[in-house]
C-alpha positions in Angstrom: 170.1 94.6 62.1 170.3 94.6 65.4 171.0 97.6 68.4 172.3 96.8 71.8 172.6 99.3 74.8 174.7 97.2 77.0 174.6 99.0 80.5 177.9 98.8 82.6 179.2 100.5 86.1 180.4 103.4 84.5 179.4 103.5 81.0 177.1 102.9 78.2 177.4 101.3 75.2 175.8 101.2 71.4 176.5 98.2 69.1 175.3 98.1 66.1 175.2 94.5 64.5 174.6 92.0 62.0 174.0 88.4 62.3 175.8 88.8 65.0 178.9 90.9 63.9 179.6 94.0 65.2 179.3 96.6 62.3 180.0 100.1 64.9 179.9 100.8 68.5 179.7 104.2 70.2 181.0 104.0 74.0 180.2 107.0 76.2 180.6 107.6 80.5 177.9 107.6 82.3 177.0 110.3 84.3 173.3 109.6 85.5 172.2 111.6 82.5 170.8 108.3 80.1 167.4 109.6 80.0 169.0 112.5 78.2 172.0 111.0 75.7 171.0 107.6 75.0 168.1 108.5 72.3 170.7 110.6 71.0 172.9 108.5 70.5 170.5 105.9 69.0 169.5 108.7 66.3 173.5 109.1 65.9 173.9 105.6 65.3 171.0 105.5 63.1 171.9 108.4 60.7 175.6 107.6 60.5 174.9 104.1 58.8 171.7 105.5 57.2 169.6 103.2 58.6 165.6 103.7 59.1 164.1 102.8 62.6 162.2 100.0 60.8 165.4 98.1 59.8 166.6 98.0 63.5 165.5 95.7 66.7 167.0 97.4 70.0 167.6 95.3 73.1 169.6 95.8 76.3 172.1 93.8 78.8 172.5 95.2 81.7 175.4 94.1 84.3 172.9 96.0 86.9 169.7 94.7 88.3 166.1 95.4 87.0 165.9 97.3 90.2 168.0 100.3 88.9 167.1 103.6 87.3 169.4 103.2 84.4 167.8 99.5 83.3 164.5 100.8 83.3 165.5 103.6 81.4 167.0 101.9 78.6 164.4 99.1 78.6 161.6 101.8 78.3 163.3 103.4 75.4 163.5 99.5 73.9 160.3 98.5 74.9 158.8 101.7 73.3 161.4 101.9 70.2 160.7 98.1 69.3 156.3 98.7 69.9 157.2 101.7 67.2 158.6 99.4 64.8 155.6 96.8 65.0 153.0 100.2 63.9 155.3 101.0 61.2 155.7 97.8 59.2 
């Protein structure tokens, strides 16, 4: 399965897929407060399908540039979500 945070002007968005088909989405407004909703809303995501970190790749698009806050943020939370998965398996 896969997760994407796809970043956009004014909001954030979870899908949730499967070989490529979109199995749930959660859609929220941004209000420079990512750092503190969007593992929330991964764990959301996560519990509502019953799905185990382990079963789940994350990735991000991003309409911004690397440059900005909100892109590192969520490719942080990836990066470090992804690494987790490798020590788990």
């Amino acid at each position: 399965m896969e997760l994407e945070i796809n970043l956009e002007k004014n909001k954030t968005i979870l899908c949730l897929s499967k070989d490529k088909k979109i199995i749930d989405q959660i859609e929220w407004e941004e209000k420079n407060n990512l750092s503190r909703t969007l593992l929330k809303m991964i764990d959301e995501m996560l519990k509502k399908h019953k799905l185990d970190q382990k079963e789940v790749s994350l990735s991000v698009k991003s309409a911004f540039p690397s440059g900005f806050t909100s892109n590192r943020i969520a490719q942080s939370i990836a990066k470090a979500f992804n690494w987790g998965n490798r020590q788990i398996k």
